[in-house]
C-alpha positions in Angstrom: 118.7 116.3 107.8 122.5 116.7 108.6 124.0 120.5 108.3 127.1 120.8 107.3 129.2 122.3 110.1 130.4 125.2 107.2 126.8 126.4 107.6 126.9 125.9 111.5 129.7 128.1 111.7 127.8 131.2 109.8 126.3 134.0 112.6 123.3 135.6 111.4 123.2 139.1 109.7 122.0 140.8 112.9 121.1 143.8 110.9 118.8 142.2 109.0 117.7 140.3 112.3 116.9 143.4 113.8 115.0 144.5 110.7 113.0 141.4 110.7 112.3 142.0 114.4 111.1 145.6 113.8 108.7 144.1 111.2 107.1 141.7 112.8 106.0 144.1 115.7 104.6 146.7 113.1 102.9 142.9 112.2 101.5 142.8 115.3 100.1 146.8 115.3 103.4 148.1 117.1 104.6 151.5 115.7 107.9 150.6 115.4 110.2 152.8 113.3 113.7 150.9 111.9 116.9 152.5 111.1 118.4 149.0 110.7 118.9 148.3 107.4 121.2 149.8 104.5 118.9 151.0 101.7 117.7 153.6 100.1 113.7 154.7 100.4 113.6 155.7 97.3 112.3 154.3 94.4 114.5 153.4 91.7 114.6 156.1 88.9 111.8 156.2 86.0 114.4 156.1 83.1 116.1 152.8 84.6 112.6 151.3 85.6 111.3 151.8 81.5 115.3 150.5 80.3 114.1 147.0 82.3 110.6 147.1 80.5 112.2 147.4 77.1 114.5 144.9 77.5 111.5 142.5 78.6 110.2 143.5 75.3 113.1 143.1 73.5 113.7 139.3 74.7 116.4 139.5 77.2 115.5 136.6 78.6 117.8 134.2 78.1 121.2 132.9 79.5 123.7 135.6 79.3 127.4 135.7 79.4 128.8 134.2 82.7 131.4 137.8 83.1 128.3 139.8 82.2 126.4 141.2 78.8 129.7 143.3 76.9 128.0 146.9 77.3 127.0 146.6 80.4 130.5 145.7 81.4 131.8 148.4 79.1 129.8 150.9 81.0 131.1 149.7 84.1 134.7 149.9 82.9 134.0 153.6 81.6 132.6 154.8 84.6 135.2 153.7 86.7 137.4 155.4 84.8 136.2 158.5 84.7 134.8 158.5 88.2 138.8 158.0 89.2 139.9 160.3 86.3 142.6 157.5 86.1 145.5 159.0 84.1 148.1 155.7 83.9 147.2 153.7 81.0 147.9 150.7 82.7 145.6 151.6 85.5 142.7 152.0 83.1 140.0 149.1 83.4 138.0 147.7 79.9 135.5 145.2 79.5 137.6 142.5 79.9 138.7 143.3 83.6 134.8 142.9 84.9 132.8 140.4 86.4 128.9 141.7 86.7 127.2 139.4 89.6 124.4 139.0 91.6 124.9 142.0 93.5 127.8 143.5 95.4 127.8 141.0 98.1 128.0 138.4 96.2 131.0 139.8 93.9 132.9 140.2 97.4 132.3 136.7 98.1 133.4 135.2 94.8 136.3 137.1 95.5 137.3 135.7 98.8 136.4 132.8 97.4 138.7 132.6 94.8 141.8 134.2 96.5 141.9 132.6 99.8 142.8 129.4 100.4 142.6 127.7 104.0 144.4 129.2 106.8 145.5 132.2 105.2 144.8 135.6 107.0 142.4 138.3 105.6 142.5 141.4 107.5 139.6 143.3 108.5 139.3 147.0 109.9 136.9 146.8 112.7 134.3 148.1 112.8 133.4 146.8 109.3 130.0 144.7 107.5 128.5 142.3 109.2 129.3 139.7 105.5 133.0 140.2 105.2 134.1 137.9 108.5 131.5 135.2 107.7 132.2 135.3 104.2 136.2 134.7 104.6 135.4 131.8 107.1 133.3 130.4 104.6 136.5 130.0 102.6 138.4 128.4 105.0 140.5 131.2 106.0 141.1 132.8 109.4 139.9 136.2 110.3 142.6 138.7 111.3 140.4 141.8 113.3 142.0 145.1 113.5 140.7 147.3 115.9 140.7 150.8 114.6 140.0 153.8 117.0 137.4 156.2 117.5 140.1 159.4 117.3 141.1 158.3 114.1 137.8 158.2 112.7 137.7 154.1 112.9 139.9 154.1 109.8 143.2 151.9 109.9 146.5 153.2 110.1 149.8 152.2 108.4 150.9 150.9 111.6 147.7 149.2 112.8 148.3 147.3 109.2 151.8 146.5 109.7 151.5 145.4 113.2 148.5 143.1 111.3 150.3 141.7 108.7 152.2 138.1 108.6 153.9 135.8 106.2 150.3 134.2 106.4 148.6 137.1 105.3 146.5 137.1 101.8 144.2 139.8 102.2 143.0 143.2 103.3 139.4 144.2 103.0 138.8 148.4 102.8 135.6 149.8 102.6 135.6 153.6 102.0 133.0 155.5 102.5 132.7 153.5 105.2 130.1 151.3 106.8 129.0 151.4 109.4 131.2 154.6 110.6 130.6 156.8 107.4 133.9 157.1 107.0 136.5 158.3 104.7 140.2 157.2 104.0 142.4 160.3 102.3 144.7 160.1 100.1 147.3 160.5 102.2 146.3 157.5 104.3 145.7 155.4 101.4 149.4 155.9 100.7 150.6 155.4 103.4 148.5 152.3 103.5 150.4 151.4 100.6 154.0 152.0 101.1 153.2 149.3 104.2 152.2 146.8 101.4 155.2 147.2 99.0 156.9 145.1 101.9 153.9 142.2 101.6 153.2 141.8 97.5 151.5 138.5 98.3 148.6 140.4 99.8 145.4 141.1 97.5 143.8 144.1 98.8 139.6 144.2 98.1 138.5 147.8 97.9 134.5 147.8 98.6 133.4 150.9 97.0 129.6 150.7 97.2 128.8 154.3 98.7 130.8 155.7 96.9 128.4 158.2 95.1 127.2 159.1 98.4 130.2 161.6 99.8 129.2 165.1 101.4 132.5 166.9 101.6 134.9 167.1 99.2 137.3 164.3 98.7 141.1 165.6 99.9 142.2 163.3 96.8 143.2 166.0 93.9 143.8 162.7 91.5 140.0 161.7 91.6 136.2 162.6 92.9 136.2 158.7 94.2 136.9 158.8 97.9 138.2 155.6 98.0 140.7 155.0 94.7 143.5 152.7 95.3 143.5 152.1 91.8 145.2 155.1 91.3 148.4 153.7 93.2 150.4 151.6 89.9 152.0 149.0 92.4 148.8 147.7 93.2 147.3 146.6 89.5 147.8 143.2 89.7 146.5 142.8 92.9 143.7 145.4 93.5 140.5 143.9 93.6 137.2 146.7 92.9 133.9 145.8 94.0 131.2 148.4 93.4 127.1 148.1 92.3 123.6 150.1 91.7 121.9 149.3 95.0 123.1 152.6 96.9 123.6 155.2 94.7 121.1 154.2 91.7 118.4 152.8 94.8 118.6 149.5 92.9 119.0 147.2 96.0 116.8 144.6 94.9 117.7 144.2 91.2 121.2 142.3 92.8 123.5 143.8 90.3 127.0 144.3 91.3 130.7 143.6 89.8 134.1 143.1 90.5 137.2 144.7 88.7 140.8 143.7 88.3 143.8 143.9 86.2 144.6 140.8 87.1 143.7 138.4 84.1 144.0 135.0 85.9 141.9 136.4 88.8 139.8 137.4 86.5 139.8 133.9 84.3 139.6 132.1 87.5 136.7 134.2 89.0 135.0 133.5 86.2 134.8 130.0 86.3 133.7 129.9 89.7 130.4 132.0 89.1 129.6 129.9 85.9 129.1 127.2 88.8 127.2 129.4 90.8 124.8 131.3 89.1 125.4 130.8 85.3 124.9 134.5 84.8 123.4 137.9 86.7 119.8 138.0 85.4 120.0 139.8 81.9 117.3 142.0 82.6 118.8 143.8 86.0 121.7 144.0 84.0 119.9 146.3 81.0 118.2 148.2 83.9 122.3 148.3 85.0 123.4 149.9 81.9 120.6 152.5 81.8 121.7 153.4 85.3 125.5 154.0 84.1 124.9 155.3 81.0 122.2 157.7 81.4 121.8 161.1 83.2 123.3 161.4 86.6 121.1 163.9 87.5 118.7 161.4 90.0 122.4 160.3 91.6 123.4 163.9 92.6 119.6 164.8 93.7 119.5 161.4 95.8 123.3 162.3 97.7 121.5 165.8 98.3 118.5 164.1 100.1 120.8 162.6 102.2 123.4 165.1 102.5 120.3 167.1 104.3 119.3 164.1 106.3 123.2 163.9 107.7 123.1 167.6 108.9 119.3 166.8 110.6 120.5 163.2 112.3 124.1 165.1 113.4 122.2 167.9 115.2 119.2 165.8 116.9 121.9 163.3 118.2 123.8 166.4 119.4 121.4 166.7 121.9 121.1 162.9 123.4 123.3 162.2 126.3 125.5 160.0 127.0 126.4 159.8 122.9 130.2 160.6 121.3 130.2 160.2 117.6 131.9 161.9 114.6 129.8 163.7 111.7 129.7 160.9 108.8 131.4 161.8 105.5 129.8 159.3 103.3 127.1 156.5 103.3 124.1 156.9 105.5 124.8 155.8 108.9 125.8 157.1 112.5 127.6 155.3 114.2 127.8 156.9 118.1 129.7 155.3 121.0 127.1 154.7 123.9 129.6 152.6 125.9 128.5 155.5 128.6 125.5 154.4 128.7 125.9 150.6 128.7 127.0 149.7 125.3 125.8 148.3 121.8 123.7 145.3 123.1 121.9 147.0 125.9 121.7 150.5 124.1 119.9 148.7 120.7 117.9 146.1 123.2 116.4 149.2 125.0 115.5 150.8 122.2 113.3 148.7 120.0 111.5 147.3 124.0 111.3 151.4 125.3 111.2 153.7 121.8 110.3 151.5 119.1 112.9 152.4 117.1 115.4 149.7 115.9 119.0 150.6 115.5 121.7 147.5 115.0 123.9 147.1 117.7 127.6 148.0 116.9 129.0 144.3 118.5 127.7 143.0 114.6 130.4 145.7 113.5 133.0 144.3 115.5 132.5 147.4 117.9 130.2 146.7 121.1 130.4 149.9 122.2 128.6 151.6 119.6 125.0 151.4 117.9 124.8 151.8 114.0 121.6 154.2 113.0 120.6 154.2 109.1 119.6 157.7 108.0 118.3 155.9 104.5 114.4 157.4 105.9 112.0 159.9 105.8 113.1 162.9 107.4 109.3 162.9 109.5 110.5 159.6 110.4 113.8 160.6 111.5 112.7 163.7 113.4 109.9 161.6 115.5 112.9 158.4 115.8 115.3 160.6 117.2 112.8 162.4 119.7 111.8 158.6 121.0 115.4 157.8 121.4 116.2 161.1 123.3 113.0 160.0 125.7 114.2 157.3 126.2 117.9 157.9 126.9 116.6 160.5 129.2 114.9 158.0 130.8 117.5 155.4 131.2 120.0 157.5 132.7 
């Protein structure tokens, strides 16, 4: 059977290569711990569990609106609101300005998808998700990598961005918190950020804003709590593009319900009518589970960023203590994201690992940044504790 050459083209997630890998030796009675993949060990909250069991008694199980069922939307809209404590009327989002999907990822694709056209230029902070570069060569377009540095905490600066940007340029992906570096964009850099893009209003900027319940220090923004808020910036309504979801912060990963915002109604109209194609509609009974998450106490959020706030300070001061590593505490998320180009770099460090510890860690070439390895702190803190003593062995022993 022929396959098309689109396909060819596509790498594989390695993070979720690596996670396969890891599973398949505790298959085969290896004690293999993985810090590979981005999700939380959690279960998904009691009060958002029972929301999805009514709703399967209640019949929600037919087609639903392409866009996504009104309330859920509604709560969507709301809690983006008041999460960015948006104060310009224009800036506000409703119902209307949403698109519910099958998860995050897939909202970032129907996004590219419906923006770029082939040959234009989406820029991309590296190091950034594995998705975002095979995604925009999925549309056709050509990926623009800009390499960020370490001192500035692997976020992009105004001049890194204009030195990017080029009458072909249609897009800039952010992703605050960050992943894989845990990082955080200020306010002030988001301006500045901004004032470069007055000069390029043909640029759609997507603002991935997955983690961003999960921040441990407070965010320098006084406008909003949301670290990463671009919608707060007027000049960019009409071409600000908001992703968000419920697998990170509610542990919803595998109900796949995520969404898309923008002010912009023929994105929005458009966007539309490509995921009517695609998937007719997110399924109806995530999206109930959805609205229980947005709408109901917040209380399992805030405990949940707390676990992990803890597991940040316990990760920062074991990997303290292994040689060879350089890396910045994270500010958001739930990865670490350490430079071992000292000891070899990404590709050797993460080989060695999983062969010598046991403990699988992605390397940070996936990222865009072969010098560094990408840990997930999303664990037990027992498994942590005992991943991080391997890996010290280990490093010991390789150097």
């Amino acid at each position: 059977m022929q396959v098309s050459e689109r396909v060819k083209g596509i790498a594989a997630s390695q993070s979720l290569a690596m996670a396969a890998r890891a599973k398949a030796m505790k298959a085969a009675g290896i004690d293999v711990i993985s810090m590979s993949l981005g999700e939380p060990d959690m279960d998904t909250p009691e009060h958002i569990r029972r929301a999805a069991q009514e709703a399967i008694d209640n019949g929600w199980t037919h087609y639903g609106p392409v866009a996504g069922v009104a309330s859920l939307r509604t709560a969507v809209a709301a809690a983006q609101n008041a999460n960015c404590r948006l104060q310009i009327d224009d800036c506000k989002f409703d119902a209307s300005d949403v698109i519910v999907s099958v998860g995050a990822k897939m909202a970032i694709y129907n996004a590219i998808q419906t923006v770029i056209n082939p040959g234009n230029e989406v820029l991309i902070p590296m190091p950034s998700w594995v998705s975002y570069t095979e995604m925009v060569k999925l549309a056709g377009g050509k990926v623009v990598p800009v390499q960020t540095q370490y001192e500035n905490r692997y976020c992009l600066t105004a001049d890194e961005l204009r030195a990017a940007l080029t009458e072909k340029t249609r897009m800039l992906i952010l992703c605050s918190p960050n992943n894989p570096t845990g990082s955080i964009y200020s306010h002030s850099q988001l301006k500045e950020i901004v004032e470069v893009l007055r000069e390029f209003p043909e640029v759609v900027v997507l603002s991935d804003e997955i983690y961003d319940a999960l921040v441990y220090e407070p965010t320098p923004n006084p406008l909003t709590s949301n670290p990463l808020t671009l919608a707060v910036f007027g000049e960019l309504t009409e071409r600000l593009i908001i992703v968000n979801g419920v697998s990170k912060a509610y542990a919803m990963t595998g109900w796949r319900i995520g969404w898309l915002m923008s002010k912009n109604k023929a994105f929005i109209e458009a966007c539309t009518r490509l995921q009517g194609q695609l998937v007719t509609c997110a399924t109806m009974v995530a999206q109930k589970a959805a609205e229980a998450a947005l709408t109901g106490s917040q209380d399992c959020v805030e405990a949940m960023r707390q676990v992990f706030a803890e597991r940040r300070e316990l990760i920062c001061r074991l990997a303290a203590e292994i040689p060879g590593w350089k890396f910045e505490k994270p500010q958001g998320a739930f990865y670490l994201f350490p430079d071992v180009s000292a000891l070899g770099g990404g590709d050797r460090v993460a080989e060695y690992l999983l062969e010598e510890a046991h403990v699988a860690v992605v390397s940070g070439s996936a990222f865009g940044c072969p010098e560094c390895i990408r840990l997930s702190y999303a664990i037990s803190t027992d498994e942590i504790i005992e991943a991080m003593r391997r890996i010290k062995v280990a490093i010991e022993k390789l150097r």
